[in-house]
C-alpha positions as a Markdown table, in Angstrom:
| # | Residue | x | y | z |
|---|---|---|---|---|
| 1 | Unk | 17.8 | 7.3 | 17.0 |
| 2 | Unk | 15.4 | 4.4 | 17.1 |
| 3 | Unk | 16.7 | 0.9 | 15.9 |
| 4 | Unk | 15.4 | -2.3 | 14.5 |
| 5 | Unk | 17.5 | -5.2 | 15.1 |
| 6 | Unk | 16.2 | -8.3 | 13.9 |
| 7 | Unk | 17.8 | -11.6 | 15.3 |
| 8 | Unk | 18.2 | -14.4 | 12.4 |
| 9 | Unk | 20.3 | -17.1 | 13.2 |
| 10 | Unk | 21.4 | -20.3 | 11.1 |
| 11 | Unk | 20.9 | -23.5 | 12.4 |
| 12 | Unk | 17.2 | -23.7 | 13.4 |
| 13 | Unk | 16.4 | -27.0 | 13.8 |
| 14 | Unk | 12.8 | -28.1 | 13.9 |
| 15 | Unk | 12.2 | -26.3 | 10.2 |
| 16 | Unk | 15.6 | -26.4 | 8.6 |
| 17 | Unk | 16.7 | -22.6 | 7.1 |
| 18 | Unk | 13.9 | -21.2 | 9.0 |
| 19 | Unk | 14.5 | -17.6 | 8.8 |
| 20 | Unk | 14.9 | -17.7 | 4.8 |
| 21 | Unk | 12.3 | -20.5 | 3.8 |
| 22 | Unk | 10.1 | -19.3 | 1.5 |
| 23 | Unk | 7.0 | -17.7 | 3.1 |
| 24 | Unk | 4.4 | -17.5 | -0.2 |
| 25 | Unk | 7.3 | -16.8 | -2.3 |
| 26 | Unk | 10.0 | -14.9 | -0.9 |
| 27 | Unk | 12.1 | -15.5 | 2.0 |
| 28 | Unk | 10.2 | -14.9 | 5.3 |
| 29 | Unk | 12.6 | -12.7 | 7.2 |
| 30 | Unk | 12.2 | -10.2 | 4.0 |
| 31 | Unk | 8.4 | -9.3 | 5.6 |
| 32 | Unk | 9.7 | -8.4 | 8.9 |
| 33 | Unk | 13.0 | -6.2 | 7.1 |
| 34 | Unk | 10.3 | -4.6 | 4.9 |
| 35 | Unk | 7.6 | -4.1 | 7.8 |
| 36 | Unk | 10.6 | -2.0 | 9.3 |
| 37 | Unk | 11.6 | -0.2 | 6.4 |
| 38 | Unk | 7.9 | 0.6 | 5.5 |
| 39 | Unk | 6.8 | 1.5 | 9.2 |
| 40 | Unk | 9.0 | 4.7 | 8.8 |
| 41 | Unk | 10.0 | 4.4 | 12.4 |
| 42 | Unk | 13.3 | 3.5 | 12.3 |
| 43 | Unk | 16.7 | 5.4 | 11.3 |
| 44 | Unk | 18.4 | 1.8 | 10.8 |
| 45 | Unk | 17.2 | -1.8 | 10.4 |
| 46 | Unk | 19.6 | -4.3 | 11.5 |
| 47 | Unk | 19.6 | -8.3 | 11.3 |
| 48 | Unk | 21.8 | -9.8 | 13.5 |
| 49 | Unk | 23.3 | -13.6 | 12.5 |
| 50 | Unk | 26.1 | -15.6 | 12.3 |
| 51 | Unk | 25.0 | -16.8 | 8.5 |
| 52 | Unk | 26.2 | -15.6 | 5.7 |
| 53 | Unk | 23.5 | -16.6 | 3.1 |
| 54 | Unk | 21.3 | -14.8 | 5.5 |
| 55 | Unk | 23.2 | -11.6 | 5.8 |
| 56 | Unk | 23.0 | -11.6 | 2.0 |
| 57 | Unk | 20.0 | -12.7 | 1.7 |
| 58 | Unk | 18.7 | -9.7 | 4.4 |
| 59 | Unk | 21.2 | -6.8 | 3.0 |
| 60 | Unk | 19.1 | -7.5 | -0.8 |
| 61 | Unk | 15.5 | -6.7 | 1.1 |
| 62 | Unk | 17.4 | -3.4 | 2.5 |
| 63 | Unk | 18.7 | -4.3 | 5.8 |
| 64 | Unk | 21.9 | -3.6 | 7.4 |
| 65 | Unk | 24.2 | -6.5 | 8.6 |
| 66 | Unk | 27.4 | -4.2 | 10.2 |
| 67 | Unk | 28.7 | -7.3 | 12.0 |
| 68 | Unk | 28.3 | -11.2 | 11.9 |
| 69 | Unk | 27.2 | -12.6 | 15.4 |
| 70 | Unk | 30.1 | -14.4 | 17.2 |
| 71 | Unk | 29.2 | -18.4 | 17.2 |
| 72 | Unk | 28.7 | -18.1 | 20.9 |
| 73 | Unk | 25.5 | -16.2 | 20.8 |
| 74 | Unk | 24.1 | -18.6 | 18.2 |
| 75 | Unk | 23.3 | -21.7 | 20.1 |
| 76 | Unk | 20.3 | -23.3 | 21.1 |
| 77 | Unk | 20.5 | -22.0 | 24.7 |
| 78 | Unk | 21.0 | -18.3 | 23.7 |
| 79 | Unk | 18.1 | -16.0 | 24.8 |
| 80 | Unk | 16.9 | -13.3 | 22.4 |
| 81 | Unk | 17.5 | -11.0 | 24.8 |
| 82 | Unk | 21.3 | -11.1 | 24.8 |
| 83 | Unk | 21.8 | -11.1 | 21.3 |
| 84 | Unk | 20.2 | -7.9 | 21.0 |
| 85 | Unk | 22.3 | -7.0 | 24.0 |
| 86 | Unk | 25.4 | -7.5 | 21.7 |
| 87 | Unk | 23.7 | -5.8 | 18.9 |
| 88 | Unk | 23.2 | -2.7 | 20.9 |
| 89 | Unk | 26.7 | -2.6 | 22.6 |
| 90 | Unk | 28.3 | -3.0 | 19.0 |
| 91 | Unk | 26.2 | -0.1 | 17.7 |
| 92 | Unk | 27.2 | 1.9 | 20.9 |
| 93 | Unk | 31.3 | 1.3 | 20.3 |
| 94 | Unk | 30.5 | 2.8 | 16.7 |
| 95 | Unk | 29.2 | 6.3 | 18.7 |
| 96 | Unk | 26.0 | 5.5 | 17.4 |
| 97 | Unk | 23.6 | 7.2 | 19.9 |
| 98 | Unk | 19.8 | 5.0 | 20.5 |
| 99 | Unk | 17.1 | 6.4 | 22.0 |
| 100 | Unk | 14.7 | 3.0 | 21.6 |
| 101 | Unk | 15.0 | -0.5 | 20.2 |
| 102 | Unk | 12.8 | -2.6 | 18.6 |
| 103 | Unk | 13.6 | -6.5 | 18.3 |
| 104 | Unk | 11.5 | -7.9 | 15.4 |
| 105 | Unk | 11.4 | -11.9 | 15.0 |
| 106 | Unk | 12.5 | -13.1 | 11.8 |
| 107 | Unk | 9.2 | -15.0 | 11.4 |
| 108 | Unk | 7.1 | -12.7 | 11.9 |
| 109 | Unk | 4.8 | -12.3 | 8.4 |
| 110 | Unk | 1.7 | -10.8 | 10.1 |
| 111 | Unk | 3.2 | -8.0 | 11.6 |
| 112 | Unk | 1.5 | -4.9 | 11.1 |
| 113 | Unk | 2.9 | -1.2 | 11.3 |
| 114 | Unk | -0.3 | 0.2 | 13.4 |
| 115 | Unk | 0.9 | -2.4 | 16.4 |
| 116 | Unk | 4.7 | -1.1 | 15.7 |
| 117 | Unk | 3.5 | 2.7 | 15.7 |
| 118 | Unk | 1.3 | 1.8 | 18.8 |
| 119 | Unk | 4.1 | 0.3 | 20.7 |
| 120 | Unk | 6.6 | 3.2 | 20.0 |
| 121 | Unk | 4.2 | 5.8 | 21.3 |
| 122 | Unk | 3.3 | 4.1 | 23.9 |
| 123 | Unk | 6.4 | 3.8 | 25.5 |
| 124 | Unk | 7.5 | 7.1 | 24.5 |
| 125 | Unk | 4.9 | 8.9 | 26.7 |
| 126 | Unk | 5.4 | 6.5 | 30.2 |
| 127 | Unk | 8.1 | 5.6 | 32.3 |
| 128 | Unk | 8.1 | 2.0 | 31.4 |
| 129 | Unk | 10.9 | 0.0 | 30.1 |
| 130 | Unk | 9.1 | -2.4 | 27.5 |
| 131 | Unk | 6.4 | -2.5 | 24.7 |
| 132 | Unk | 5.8 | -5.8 | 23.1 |
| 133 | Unk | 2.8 | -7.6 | 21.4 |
| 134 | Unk | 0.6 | -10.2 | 23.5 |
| 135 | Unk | -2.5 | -12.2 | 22.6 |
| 136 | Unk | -5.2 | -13.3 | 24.5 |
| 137 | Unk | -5.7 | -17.0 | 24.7 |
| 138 | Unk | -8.1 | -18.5 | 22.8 |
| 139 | Unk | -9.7 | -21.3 | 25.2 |
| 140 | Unk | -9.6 | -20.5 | 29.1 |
| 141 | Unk | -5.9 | -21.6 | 30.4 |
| 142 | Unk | -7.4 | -22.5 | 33.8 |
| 143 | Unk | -9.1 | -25.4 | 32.3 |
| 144 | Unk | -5.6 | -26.9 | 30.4 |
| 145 | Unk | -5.1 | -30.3 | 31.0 |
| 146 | Unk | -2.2 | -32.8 | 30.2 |
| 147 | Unk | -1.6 | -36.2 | 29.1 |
| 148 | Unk | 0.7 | -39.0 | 30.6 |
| 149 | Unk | 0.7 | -41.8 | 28.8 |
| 150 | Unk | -2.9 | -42.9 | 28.5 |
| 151 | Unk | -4.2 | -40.8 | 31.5 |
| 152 | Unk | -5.4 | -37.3 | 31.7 |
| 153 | Unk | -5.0 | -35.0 | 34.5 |
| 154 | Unk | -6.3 | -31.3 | 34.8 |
| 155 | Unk | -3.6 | -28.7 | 35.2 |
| 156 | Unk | -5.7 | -26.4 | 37.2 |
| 157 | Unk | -8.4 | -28.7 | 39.3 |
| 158 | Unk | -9.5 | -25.8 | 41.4 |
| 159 | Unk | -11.6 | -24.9 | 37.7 |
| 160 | Unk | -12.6 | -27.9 | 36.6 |
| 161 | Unk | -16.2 | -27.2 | 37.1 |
| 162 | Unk | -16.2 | -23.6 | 36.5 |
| 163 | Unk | -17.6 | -22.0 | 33.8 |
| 164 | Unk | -15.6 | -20.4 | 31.2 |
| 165 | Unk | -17.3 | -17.2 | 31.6 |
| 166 | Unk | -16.3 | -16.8 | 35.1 |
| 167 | Unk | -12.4 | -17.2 | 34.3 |
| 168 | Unk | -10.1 | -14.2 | 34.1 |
| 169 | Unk | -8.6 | -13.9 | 30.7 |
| 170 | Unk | -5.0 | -15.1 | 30.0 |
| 171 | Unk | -2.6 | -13.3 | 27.3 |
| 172 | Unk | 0.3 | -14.7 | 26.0 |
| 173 | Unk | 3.4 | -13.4 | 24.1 |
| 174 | Unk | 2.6 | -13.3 | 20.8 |
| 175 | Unk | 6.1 | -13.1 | 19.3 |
| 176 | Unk | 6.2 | -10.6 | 17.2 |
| 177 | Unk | 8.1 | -7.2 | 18.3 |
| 178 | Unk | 9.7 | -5.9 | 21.7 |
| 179 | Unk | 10.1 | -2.2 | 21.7 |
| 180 | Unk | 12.2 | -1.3 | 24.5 |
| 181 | Unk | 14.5 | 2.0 | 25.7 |
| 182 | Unk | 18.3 | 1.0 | 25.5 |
| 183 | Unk | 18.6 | 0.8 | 29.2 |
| 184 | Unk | 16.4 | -2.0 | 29.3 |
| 185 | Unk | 18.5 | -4.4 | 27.5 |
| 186 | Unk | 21.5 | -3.3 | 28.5 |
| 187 | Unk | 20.9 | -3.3 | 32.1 |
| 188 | Unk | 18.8 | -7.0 | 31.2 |
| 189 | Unk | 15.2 | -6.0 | 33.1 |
| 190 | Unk | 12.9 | -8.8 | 32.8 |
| 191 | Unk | 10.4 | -8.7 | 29.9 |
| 192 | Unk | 6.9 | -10.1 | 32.0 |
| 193 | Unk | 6.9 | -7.4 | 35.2 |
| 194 | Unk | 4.9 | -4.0 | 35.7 |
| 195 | Unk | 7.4 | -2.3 | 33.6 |
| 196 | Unk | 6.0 | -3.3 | 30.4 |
| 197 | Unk | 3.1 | -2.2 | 27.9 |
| 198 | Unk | 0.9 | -4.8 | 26.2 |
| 199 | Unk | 0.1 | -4.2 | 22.9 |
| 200 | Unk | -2.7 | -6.4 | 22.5 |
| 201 | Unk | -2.9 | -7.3 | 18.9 |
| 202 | Unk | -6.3 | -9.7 | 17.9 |
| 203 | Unk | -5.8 | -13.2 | 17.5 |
| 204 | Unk | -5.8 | -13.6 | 13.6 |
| 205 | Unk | -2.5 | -11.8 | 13.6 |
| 206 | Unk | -0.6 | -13.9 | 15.6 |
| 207 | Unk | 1.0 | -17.3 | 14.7 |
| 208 | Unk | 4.0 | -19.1 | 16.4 |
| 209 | Unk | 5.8 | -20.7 | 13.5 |
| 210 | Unk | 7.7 | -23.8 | 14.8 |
| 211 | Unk | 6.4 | -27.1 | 12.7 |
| 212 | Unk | 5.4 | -27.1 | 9.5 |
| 213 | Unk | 1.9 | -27.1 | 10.2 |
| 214 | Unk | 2.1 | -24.2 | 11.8 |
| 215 | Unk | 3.6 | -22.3 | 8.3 |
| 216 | Unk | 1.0 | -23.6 | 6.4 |
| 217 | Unk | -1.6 | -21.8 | 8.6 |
| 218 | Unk | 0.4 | -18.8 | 8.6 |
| 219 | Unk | 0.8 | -18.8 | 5.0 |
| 220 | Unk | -3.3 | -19.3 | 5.2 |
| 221 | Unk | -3.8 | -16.5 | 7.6 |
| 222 | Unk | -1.6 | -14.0 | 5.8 |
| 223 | Unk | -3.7 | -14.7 | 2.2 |
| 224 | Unk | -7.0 | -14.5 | 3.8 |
| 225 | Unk | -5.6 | -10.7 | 5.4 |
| 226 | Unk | -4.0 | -9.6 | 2.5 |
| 227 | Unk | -7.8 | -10.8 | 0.6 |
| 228 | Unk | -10.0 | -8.9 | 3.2 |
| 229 | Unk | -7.8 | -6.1 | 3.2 |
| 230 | Unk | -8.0 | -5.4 | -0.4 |
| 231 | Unk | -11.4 | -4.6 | -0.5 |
């Protein structure tokens, strides 16, 4: 049995009701439920959260919400990692038997089944533990800089004459979905290690979503997509 368990907490702070803000008219944890649901992938689709307008909110775009997520896995500090942890161990005390697991992010509009499919196969034929979506950086990392106060110092001076053409390229996590056998989470192997797949998705696809600046591109990206890919 393969599982989606989508982790949707209540109190995110930097955009208040995060995970059911309306995304271009509906709540935007309703496109990851229905990416799920439409991928055809999964036998159940599962939000895990400690809100109750959110469980209801997620059980009316078809999900499943079998148990509300105890307050102490629904702090600042907890790692997504362990709440899907609980998720699986809950589904396990029900003698629900899970080949694979796929976390899906709650705001995660510009997911796309092809990645999901890709991930899922990909991990089915390899001995690896993970499958998850990365991004490749859009500007060379090695020639990052940062600012104190009015002074600016390069992170990486060893570059700061090279040309970006001779810099390796850097990926980046793109946020979106972490396939993974059960044993992975349970037993808590680390995400970023030789045990995982990259499913390299192409950079207008991915969007982090923590200001409201970066919604409003989101919202941009996802109506220019949905406008190319309607002709």
């Amino acid at each position: 049995m393969n599982i989606a368990i989508i982790p949707a907490r209540g109190g995110s702070k930097r955009i208040p009701r995060k995970n059911v803000k309306h995304f271009l008219g509906k709540p935007i944890i309703a496109y990851s439920i229905e990416a799920a649901l439409n991928s055809g992938l999964f036998d159940r689709v599962i939000v895990s959260t400690d809100d109750k307008d959110i469980a209801r909110i997620s059980k009316e775009y078809g999900a499943e919400v079998p148990f509300i997520r105890p307050k102490e896995l629904s702090d600042d500090f907890t790692g997504t990692n362990v709440v899907v942890k609980h998720a699986v161990q809950f589904l396990l005390s029900q003698n629900v038997t899970i080949d694979h697991v796929c976390c899906i992010y709650a705001t995660a509009p510009l997911i796309k089944n092809r990645y999901l499919k890709e991930g899922l196969n990909r991990l089915r034929g390899s001995k690896k533990m993970f499958a998850f979506s990365v991004a490749r950086f859009d500007f060379p990392v090695q020639r990052s800089i940062k600012i104190l106060g009015d002074k600016i110092y390069a992170l990486y001076p060893e570059y700061s004459n090279s040309r970006s053409q001779d810099l390796d390229e850097a990926y980046h996590d793109a946020g979106q979905f972490y396939w993974g056998k059960t044993d992975a989470f349970l037993q808590d192997e680390p995400l970023f290690s030789e045990k995982s797949i990259p499913i390299i998705l192409p950079r207008y696809l991915v969007q982090d979503i923590d200001t409201m600046a970066d919604w409003k591109q989101a919202e941009l990206l996802y109506q220019i997509i949905e406008i190319n890919e309607s002709y």
